[in-house]
N, C-alpha and C positions, 0 to 999 in steps of 0.2 A: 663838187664836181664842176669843170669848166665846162660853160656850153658854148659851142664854138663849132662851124663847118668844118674849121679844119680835124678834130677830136669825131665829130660826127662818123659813127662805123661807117655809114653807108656814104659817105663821101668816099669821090674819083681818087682824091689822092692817100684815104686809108683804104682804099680797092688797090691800089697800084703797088703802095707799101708791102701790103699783102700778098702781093701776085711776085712785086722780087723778093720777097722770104721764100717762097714755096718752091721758087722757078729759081733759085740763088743767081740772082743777074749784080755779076759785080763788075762788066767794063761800059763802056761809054755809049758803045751801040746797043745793047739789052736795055739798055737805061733811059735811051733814047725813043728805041719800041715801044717800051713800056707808057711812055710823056705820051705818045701817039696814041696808041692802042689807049689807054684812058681816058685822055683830051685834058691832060693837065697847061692850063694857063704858064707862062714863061715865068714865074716867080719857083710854083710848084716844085719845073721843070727842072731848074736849077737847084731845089731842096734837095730832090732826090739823089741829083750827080754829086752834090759836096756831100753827103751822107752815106753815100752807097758804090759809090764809083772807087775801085780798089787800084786800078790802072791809068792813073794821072800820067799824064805828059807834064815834067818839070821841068819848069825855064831856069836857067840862073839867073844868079843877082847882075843887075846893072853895076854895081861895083868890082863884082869879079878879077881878082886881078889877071885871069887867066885868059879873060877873052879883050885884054888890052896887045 
């Protein structure tokens, strides 16, 4: 077994994981509350949105030939 704060149950950000399973938070502002309402550090912050965030705003490629 890894011991690790992040693995640790009672860690903010396995409280938070927790909380958008239950509360099913899949866009950028629930997810965002959630970073708040916890007090997850900006590394966290960002775990949560590329893992959980179902509602991405996509850029296109800089090569695009469409937006030439």
């Amino acid at each position: 077994m890894i011991s690790s704060e992040f693995f640790s149950p009672g860690s903010q950000l396995c409280k938070a994981i927790r909380y958008i399973s239950d509360h099913h938070c899949d866009d950028i502002r629930s997810l965002n509350d959630v970073a708040f309402r916890f007090d997850l550090n900006p590394r966290d912050q960002q775990f949560i949105i590329e893992k959980f965030c179902k509602k991405r705003a996509t850029r296109p490629a800089i090569d695009d030939p469409d937006l030439k």
